[in-house]
GUMI-544153 format. One record per atom (N, C-alpha, C): residue in one letter; x, y, z. Coordinates in steps of 0.001 Angstrom, whole numbers, padded with zeros to 6 digits, always signed. Example, Ala and Ser with C-alpha at 12.3 -4.5 7.8 and 13.67 -1.06 7.14 Angstrom:
residues 2
A+013190-005690+007800 A+012300-004500+007800 A+013200-003300+007800 S+012850-002250+007080 S+013670-001060+007140 S+012900+000030+007870 
//
This chain:
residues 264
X+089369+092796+063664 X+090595+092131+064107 X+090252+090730+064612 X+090726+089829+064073 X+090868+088326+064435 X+091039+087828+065829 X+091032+086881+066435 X+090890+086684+067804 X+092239+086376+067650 X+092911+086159+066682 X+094085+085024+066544 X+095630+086271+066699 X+095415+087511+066799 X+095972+088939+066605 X+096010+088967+068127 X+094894+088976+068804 X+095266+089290+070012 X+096040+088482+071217 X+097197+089312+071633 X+097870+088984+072816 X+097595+089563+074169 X+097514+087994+075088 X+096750+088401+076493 X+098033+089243+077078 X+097651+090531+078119 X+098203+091480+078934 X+099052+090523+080038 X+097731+089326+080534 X+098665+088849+081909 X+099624+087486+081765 X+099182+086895+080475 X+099658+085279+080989 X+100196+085199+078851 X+100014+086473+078464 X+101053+086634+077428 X+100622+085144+076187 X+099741+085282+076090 X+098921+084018+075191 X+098766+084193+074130 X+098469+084156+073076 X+098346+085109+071681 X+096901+084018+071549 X+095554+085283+071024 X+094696+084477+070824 X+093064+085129+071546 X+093634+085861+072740 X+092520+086219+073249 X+092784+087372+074380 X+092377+088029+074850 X+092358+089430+075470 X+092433+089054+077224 X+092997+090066+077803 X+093242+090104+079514 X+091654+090026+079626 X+090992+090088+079057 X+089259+089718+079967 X+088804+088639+079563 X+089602+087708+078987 X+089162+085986+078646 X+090450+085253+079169 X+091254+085515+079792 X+092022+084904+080454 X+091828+083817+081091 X+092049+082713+080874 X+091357+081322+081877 X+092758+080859+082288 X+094018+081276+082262 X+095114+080884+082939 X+095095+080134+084343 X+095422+079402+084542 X+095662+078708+085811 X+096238+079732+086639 X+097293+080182+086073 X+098168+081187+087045 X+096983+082385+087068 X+096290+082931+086428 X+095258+084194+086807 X+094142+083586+087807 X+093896+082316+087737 X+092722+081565+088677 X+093483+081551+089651 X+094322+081250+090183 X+095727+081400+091202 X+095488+082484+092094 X+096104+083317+091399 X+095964+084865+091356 X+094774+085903+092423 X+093687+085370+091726 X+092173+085388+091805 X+092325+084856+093152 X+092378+083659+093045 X+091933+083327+094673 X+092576+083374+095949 X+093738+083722+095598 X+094867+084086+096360 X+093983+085746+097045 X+094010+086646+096117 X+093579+087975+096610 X+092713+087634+097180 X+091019+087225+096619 X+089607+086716+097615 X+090359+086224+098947 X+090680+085244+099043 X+091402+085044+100434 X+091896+085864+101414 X+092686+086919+100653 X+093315+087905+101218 X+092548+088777+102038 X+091387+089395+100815 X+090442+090280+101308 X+089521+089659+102084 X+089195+088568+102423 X+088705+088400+103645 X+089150+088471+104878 X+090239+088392+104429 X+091137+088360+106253 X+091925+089860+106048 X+091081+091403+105585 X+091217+092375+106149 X+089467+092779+106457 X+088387+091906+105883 X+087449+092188+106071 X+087075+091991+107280 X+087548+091204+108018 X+087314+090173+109259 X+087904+090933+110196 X+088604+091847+110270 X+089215+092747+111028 X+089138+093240+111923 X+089536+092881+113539 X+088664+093716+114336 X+088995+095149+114791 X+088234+095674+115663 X+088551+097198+116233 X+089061+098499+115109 X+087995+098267+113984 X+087965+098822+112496 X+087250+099244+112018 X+086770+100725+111969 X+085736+100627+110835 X+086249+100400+109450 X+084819+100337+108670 X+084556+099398+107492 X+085812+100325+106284 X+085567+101326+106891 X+086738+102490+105837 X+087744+101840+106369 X+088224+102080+107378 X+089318+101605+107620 X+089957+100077+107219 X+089533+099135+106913 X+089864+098017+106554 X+089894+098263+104902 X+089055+098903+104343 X+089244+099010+102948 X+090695+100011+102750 X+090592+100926+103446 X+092044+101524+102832 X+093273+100421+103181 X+093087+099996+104198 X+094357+098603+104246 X+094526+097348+103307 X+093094+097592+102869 X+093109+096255+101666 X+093491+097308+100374 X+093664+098246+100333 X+093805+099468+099124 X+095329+099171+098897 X+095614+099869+100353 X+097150+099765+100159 X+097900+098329+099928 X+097167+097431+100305 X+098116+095706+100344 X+097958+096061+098831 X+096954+096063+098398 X+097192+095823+096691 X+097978+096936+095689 X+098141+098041+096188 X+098774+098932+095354 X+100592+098390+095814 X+100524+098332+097293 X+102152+097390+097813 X+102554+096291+096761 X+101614+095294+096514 X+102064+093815+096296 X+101805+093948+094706 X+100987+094109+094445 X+100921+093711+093041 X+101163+094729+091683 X+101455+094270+090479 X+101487+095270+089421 X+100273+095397+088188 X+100026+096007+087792 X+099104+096370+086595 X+098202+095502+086104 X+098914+094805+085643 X+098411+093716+084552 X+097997+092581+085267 X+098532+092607+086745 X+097662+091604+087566 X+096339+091814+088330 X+096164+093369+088771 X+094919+094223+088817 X+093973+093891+087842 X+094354+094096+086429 X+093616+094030+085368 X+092625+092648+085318 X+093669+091522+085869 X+093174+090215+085848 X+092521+090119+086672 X+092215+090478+087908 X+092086+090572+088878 X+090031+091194+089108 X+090508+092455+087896 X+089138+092994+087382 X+088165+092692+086465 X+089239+091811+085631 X+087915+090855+084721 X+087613+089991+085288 X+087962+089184+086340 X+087383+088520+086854 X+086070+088211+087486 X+085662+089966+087644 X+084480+090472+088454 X+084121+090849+086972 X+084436+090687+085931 X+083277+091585+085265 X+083763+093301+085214 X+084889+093576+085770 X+084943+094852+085814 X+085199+095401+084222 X+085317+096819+084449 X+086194+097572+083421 X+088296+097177+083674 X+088988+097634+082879 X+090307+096654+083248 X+091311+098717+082905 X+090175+099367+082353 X+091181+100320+081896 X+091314+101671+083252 X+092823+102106+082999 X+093496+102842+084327 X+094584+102747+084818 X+094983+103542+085565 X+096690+103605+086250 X+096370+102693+087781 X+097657+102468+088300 X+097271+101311+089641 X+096550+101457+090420 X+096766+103088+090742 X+095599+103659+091753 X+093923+103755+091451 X+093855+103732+090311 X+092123+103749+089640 X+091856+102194+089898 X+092867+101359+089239 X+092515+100059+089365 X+092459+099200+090626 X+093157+099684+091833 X+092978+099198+092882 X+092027+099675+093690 X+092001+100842+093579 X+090307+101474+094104 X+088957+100793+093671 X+089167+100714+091798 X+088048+099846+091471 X+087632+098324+091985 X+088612+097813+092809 X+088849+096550+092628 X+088112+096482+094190 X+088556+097397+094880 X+088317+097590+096566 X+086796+098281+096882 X+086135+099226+095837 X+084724+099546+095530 X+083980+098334+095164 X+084233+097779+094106 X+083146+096819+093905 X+083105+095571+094071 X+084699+094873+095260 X+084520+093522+094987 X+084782+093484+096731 X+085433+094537+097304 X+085512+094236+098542 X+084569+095083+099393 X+083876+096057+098755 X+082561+097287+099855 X+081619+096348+099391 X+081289+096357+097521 X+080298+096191+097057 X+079161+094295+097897 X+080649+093468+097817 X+080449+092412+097378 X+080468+091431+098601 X+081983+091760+098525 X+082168+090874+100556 X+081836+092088+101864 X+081905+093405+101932 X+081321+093735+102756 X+079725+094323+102686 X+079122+094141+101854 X+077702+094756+101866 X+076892+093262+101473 X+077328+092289+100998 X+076862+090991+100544 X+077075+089317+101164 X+078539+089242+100893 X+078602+088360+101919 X+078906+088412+103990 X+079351+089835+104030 X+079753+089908+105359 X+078964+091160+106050 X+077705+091385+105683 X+076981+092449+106009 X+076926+092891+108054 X+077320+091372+108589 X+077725+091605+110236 X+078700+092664+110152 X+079658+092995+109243 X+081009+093573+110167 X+080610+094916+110169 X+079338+095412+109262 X+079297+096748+109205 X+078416+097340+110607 X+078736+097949+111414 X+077920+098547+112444 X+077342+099572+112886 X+076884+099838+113631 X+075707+101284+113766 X+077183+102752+112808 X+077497+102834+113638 X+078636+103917+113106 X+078820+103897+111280 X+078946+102717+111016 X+079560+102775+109332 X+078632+102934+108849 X+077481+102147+109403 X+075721+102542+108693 X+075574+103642+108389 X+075910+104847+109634 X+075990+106308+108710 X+076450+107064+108266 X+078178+106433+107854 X+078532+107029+107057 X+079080+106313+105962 X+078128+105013+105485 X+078125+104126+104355 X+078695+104491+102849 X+077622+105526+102773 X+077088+106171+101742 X+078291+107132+101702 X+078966+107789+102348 X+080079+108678+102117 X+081433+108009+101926 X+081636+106771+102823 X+083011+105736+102304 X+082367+105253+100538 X+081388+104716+100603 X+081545+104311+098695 X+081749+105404+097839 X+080753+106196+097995 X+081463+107473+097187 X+083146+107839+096889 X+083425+108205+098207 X+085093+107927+098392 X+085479+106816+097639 X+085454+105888+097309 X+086055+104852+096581 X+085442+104769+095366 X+084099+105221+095347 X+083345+105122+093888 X+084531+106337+092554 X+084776+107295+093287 X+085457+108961+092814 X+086882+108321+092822 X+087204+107408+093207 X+088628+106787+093570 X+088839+106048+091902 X+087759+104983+092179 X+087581+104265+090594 X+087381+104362+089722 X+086785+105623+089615 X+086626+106130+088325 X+087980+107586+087724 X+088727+107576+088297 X+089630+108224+088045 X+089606+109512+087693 X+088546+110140+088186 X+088572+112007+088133 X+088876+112476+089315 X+088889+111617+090134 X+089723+112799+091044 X+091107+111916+092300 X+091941+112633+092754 X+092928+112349+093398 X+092207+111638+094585 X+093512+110980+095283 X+093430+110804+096423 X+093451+111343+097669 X+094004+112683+096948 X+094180+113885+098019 X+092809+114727+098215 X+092122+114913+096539 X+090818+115301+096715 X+089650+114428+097382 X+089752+113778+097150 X+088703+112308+097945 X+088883+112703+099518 X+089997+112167+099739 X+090394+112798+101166 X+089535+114104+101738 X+089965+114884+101055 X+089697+116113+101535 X+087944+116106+101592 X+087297+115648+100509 X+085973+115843+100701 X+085471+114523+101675 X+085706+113468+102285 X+085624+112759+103160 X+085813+114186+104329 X+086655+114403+104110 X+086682+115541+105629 X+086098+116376+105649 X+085465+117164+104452 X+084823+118199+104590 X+083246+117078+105023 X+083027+116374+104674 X+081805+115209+105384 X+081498+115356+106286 X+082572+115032+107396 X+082638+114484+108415 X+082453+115665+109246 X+083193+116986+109211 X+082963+118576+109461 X+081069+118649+109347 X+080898+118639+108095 X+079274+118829+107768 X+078309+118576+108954 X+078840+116937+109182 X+078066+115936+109840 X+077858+116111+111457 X+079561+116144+112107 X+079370+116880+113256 X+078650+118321+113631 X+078997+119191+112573 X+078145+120640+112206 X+076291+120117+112807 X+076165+119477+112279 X+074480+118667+111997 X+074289+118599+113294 X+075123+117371+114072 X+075419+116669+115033 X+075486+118111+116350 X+076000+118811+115857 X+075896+120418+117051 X+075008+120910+117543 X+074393+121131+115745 X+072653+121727+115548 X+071223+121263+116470 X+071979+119786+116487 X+071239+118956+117666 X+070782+119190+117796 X+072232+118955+119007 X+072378+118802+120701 X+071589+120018+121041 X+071462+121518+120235 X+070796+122749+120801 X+069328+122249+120750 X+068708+120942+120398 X+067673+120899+120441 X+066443+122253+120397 X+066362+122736+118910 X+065994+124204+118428 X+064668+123373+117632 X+063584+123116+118235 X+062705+122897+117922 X+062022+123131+116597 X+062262+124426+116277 X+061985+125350+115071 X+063177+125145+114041 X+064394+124954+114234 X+064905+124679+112829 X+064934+123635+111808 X+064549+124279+111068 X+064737+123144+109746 X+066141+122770+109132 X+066079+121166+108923 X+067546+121340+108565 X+067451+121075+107153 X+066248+120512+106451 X+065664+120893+105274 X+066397+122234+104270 X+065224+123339+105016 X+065988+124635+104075 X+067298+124697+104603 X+068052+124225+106043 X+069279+124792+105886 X+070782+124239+105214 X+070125+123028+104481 X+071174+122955+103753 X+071226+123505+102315 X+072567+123220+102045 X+072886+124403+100989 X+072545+123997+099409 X+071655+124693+098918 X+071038+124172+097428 X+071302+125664+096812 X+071327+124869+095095 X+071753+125690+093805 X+070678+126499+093590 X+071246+127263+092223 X+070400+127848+091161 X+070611+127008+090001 X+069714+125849+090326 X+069874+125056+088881 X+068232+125103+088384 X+067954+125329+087140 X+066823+125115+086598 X+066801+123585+085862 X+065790+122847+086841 X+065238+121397+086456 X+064010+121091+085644 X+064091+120659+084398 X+062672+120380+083648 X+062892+119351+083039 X+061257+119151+083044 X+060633+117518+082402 X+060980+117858+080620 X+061825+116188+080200 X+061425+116440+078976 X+061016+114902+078529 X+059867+114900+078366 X+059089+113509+078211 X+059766+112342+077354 X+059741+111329+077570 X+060092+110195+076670 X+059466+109121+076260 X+058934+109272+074456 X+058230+108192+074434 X+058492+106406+073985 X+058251+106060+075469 X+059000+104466+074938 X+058193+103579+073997 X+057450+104042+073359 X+056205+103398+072216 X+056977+103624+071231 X+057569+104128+070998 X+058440+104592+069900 X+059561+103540+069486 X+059562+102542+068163 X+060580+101531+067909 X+062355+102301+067906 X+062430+103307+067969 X+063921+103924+067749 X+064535+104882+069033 X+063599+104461+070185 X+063879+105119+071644 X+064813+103704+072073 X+065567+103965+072678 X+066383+103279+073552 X+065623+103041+074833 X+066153+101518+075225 X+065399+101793+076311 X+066552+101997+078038 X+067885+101682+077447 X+069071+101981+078349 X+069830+102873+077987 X+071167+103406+078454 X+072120+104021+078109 X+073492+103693+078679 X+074219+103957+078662 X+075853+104038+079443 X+076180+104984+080071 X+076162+105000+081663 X+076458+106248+082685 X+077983+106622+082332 X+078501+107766+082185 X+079747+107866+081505 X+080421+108025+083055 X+079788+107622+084463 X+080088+108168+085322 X+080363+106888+086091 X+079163+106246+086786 X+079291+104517+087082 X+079358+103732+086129 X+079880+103990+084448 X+080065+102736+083439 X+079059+101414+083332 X+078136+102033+084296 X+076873+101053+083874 X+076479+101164+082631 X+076070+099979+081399 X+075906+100010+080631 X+074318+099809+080300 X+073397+099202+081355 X+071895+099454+081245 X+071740+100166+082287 X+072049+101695+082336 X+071332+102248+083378 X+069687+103096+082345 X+068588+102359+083004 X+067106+103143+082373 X+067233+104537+082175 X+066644+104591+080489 X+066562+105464+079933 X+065778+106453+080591 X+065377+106342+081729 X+064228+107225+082295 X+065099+107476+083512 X+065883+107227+083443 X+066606+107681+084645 X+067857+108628+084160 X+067991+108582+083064 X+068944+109712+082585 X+069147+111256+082689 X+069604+111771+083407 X+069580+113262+083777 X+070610+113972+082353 X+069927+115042+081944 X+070907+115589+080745 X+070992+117000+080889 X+072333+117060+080857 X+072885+118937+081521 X+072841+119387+080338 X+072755+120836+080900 X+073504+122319+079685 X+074277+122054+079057 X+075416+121311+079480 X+076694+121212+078599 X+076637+119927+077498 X+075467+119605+077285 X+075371+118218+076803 X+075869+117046+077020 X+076354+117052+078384 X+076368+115691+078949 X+075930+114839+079508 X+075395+113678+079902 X+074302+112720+080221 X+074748+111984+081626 X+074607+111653+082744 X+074696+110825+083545 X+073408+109969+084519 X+073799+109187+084870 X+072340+108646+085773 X+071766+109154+086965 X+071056+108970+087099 X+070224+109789+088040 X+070932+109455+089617 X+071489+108720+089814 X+072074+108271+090761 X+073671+108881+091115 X+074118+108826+089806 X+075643+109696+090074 X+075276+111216+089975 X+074183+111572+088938 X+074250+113188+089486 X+073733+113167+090751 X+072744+112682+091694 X+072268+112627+093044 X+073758+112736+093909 X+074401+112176+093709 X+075541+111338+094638 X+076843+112827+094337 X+076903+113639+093151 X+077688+114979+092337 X+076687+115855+093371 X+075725+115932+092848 X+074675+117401+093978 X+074934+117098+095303 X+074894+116231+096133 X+075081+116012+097510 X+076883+115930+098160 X+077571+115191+097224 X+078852+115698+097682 X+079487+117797+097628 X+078491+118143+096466 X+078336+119697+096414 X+077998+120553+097524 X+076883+119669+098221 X+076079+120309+099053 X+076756+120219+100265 X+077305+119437+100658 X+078677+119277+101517 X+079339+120026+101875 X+080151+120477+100695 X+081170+121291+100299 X+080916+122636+100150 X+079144+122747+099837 X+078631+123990+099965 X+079745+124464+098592 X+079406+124168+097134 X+080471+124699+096007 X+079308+124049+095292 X+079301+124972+094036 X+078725+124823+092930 X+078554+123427+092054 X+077912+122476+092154 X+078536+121291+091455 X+079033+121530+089624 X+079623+120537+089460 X+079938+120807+088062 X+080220+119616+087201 X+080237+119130+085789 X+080116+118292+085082 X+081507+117557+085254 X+080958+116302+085414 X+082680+115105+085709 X+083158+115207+084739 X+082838+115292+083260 X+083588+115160+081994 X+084234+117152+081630 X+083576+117567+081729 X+083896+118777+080811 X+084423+119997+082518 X+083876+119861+083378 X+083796+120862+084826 X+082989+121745+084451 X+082297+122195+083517 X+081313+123010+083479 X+080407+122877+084713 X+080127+124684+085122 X+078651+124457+085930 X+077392+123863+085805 X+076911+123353+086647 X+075340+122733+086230 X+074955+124154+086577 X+074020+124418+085443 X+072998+125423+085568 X+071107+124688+084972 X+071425+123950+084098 X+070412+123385+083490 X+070367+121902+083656 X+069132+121011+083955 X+069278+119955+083920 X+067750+119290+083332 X+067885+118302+082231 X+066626+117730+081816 X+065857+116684+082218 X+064950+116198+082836 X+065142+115011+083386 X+063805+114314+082847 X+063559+113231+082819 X+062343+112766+082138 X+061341+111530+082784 X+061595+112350+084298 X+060334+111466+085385 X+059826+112615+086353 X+058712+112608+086481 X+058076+113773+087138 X+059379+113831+089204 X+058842+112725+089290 X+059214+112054+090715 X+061105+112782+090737 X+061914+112613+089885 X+063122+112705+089867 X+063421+114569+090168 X+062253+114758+089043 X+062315+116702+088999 X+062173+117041+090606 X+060997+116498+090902 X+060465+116642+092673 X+061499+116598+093315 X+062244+115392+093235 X+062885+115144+094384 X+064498+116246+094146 X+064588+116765+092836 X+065634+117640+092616 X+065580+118679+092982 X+064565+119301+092620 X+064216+120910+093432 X+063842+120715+094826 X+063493+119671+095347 X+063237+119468+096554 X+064201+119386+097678 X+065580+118816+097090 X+066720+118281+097884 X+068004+118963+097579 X+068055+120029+096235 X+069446+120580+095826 X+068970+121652+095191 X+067477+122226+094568 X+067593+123219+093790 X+066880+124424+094372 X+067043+125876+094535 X+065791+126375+094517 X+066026+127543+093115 X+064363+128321+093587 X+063915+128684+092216 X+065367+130195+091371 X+065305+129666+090554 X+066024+130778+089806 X+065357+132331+089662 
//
């Protein structure tokens, strides 16, 4: 298809696609929001969640679709989704990722530090559109339950417990299956069908029973929201159980049976 076929989504151009948009009115647009999201980033008497769901909601309030979209090529994003995927995506990687972990790394404080890693997730599961807002929710809370749980275990200051074995791991069987990158017809990246990274290392690819592939980082981030929840994890594309997983770095197997699996 000709470049000359395509009509832009936001500024209605015939010629070129909503992710080559150079409109004045989309540069507008663009900097109008950046502006915006700094002055909920700047926010005081807030944690860092909390200012992102207010910058969530201004944008699902104010704006429509096709201005999201613009909004997401701008960053380089993906543009495809309903308002709620697209404003989540937009609030994951341009307002956690970018202005609060990059340019404004002061506002985050002892408190958000530890539960960093559980707000991106929440917005990571937001942007990628498998699960609700109601489910997100809910596993943010089952978190936070976990955490105080932990936080109990303390205070009993029980010298002897491990909190190691006592969290809750599968019956998943993990094995090495070698990869040789000498080889001219090995890849040396792939596409996480999960974070849409398009060079995530081929050696970092985890491959389930059900024949589906993700990075070593989103199944890490799938096993630990599991372990949470204390529930079986299961495949983002198909929901199948993980029972089998292939992995092709010694270090990755270790740290899998070490942190989510024991022996079958």
């Amino acid at each position: 298809m000709s470049c000359a076929t395509y009509k832009c989504g936001f500024c209605g151009v015939q010629g070129h696609k909503i992710t080559h948009c150079d409109s004045e009115e989309g540069t507008n647009l663009f900097n109008d929001i950046r502006s915006k999201a700094i002055d909920y980033i700047v926010l005081e008497n807030r944690s860092i969640q909390e200012r992102a769901k207010l910058f969530y909601k201004f944008l699902i309030r104010i704006y429509y679709v096709k201005e999201l979209k613009l909004i997401l090529s701008k960053i380089g994003s993906c543009v495809s989704g309903n308002i709620v995927v697209l404003a989540a995506r937009f609030t994951y990687k341009y307002f956690l990722k970018n202005l609060a972990l990059q340019q404004f790394p002061g506002i985050i404080d002892h408190e958000d530090t530890i539960h960093l890693r559980a707000y991106l997730d929440y917005w990571k599961d937001l942007s990628q559109g498998i699960k609700s807002v109601s489910q997100v929710n809910q596993e943010l809370d089952d978190y936070f339950e976990f955490v105080r749980g932990l936080l109990y275990l303390d205070e009993l200051h029980d010298s002897d417990f491990d909190f190691e074995t006592a969290k809750f791991k599968f019956p998943i069987n993990v094995v090495m299956k070698p990869i040789d990158l000498t080889e001219e017809k090995t890849p040396e990246y792939f596409e996480c069908a999960i974070c849409m990274e398009e060079e995530c290392s081929i050696l970092d690819k985890v491959e389930m029973g059900c024949n589906h592939s993700f990075c070593m980082t989103c199944v890490s981030n799938m096993l630990t929201n599991s372990q949470i929840k204390k529930k079986h994890p299961c495949c983002a594309l198909c929901r199948a159980d993980f029972k089998n997983m292939q992995v092709h770095m010694d270090n990755i197997m270790e740290d899998y049976n070490t942190r989510f699996c024991f022996a079958c």
